[in-house]
N, C-alpha and C positions, 0 to 999 in steps of 0.2 A: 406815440400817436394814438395808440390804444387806447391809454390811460388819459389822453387829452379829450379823446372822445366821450369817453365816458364820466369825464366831469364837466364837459358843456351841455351834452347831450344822455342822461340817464337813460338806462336802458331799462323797459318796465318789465321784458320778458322774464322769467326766474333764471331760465338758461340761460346763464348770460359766459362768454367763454372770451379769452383771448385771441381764438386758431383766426387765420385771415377771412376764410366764407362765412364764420360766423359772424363776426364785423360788420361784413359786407348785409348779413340775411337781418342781421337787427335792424340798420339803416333801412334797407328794402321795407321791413313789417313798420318801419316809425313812421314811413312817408306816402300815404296813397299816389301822389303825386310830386315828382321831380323835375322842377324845373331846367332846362336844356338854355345856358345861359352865354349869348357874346356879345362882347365889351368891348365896344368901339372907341368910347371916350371915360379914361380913367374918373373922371368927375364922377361919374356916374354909377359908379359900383357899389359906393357906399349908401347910398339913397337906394338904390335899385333894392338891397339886400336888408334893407332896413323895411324897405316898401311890401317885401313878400316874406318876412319874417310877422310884422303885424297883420296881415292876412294868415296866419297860422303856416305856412310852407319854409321851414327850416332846412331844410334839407336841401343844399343850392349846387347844382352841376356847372361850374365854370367851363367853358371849353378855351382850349389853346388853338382856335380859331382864328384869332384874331392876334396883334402881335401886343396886345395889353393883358393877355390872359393869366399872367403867372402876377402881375402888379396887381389883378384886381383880386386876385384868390388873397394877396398878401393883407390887401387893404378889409374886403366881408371877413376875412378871419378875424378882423376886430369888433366885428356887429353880432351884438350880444344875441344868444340865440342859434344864430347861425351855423350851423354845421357844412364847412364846404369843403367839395372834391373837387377835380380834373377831371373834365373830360377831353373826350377828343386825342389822349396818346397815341401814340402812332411809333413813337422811337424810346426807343432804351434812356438814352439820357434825360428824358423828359421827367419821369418817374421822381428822383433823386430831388430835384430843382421844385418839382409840384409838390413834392412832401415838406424841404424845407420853407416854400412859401408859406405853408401852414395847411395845405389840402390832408384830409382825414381820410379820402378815399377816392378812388381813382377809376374811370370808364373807358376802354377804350370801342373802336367800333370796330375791331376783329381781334384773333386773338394770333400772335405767333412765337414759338421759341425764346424769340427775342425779348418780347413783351415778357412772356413768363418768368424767365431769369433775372428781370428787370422787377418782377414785382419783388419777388422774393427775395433778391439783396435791398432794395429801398426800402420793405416792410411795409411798404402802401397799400393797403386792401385794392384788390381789382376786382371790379366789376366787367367782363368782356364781353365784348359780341359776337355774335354768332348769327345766323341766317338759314342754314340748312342742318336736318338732322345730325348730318357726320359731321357737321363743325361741332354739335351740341355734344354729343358720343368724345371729339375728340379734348373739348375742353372739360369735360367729365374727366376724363382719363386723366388729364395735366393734376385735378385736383377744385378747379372749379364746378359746384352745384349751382350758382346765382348767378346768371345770366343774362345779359342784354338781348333781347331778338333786336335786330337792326337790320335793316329797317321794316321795320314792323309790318306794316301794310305790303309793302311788295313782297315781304315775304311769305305772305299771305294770313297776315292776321288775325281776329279769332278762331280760326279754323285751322291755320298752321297749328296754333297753342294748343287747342284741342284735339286733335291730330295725334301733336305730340306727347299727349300728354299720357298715353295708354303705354306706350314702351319703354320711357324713359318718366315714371315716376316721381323721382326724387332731385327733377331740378325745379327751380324756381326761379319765373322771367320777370326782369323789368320790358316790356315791349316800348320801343321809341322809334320813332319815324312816322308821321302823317298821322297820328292820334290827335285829337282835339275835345274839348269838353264835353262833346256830344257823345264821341264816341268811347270817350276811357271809361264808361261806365258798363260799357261791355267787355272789354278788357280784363277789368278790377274780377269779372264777375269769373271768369276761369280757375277753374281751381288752382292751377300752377304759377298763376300770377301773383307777385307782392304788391305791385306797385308799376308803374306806367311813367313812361317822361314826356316832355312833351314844353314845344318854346311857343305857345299859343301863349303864358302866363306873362312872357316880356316881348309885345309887340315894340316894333322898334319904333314905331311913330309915337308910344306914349313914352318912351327912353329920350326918344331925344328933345320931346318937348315938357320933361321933368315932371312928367303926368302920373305922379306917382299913387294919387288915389284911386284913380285908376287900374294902377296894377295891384295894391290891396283889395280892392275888390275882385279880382281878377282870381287871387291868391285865394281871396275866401270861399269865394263858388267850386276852388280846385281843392282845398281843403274842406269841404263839404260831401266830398265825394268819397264813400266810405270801400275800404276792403270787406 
């Protein structure tokens, strides 16, 4: 998986390492923005990923949301460009099945025992989440630095981030939950931020009406938004 990534997706940083947060922290620094993506109807995946790969936004979060999730991660691993993960794990066996669909890395929206044994026998990079300090303290401890705040807003975002960011130095958030174009550029601007998710970039009403210029432009105004 590693080595798959890094021949779809070149890593420009010089540090470039094997270990699983590093995987995780290059994706974070390649993507200002991540899209948060469910797949209603398989048709749609391919278009969809093709749609937000020509608006500059590679970097595509599938969730297992939906019960088309692991067909459509099967189907954008084929759309040139594309770099895609899981999101949305939640069980152990999920990990294994999302890696052999072709997912390069993996999100879940908490992090537990179970997940963690699950990463590290599938080899999947995870990306987890987290919410409050002692979650962040405690997935430090497991071995994760890159980190999902979920949900972002409630959990009181810009100001949680910077908050956090005086005693726990050396993690770095994707923040997701109730960010939107307006506001990921407040986000972006934290220092312990890489990168923000956010499913403003695939409204469902231009998915289901194959409105896909629509979401390259979408893709581009979120790919314009710099770290």
């Amino acid at each position: 998986n590693h080595a798959r990534l890094r021949r779809r997706f070149p890593v420009q940083d010089s540090e470039v390492t094997t270990t699983m947060t590093m995987t995780v922290l290059d994706i974070m620094r390649s993507a200002s923005v991540i899209p948060v993506i469910a797949i209603d109807d398989p048709a749609h995946a391919v278009p969809l990923a093709k749609a937000l790969v020509a608006g500059g936004i590679r970097v595509l979060e599938v969730t297992l949301r939906t019960a088309h999730g692991l067909q459509a991660i099967r189907d954008m691993a084929q759309v040139e460009g594309a770099i895609v993960g899981v999101g949305t794990l939640t069980q152990g066996e999920e990990f294994a099945a999302a890696r052999d669909a072709g997912a390069v890395f993996g999100v879940s929206p908490g992090l537990t025992p179970a997940l963690i044994e699950a990463a590290r026998k599938s080899g999947l990079p995870l990306l987890p989440g987290v919410m409050t300090p002692s979650e962040v303290m405690m997935a430090r401890e497991a071995g994760f630095k890159q980190l999902k705040l979920f949900p972002a807003v409630p959990a009181g975002g810009v100001g949680m981030l910077n908050a956090i960011a005086g005693p726990l130095p050396d993690v770095t958030f994707c923040p997701t939950g109730g960010i939107s174009i307006d506001t990921a550029p407040a986000f972006l601007a934290c220092k312990n931020v890489a990168c923000v998710g956010g499913s403003w970039l695939t409204p469902k009403d231009a998915i289901m009406a194959g409105d896909w210029g629509r979401i390259t432009e979408l893709a581009r105004a979120a790919s314009a938004l710099r770290k």
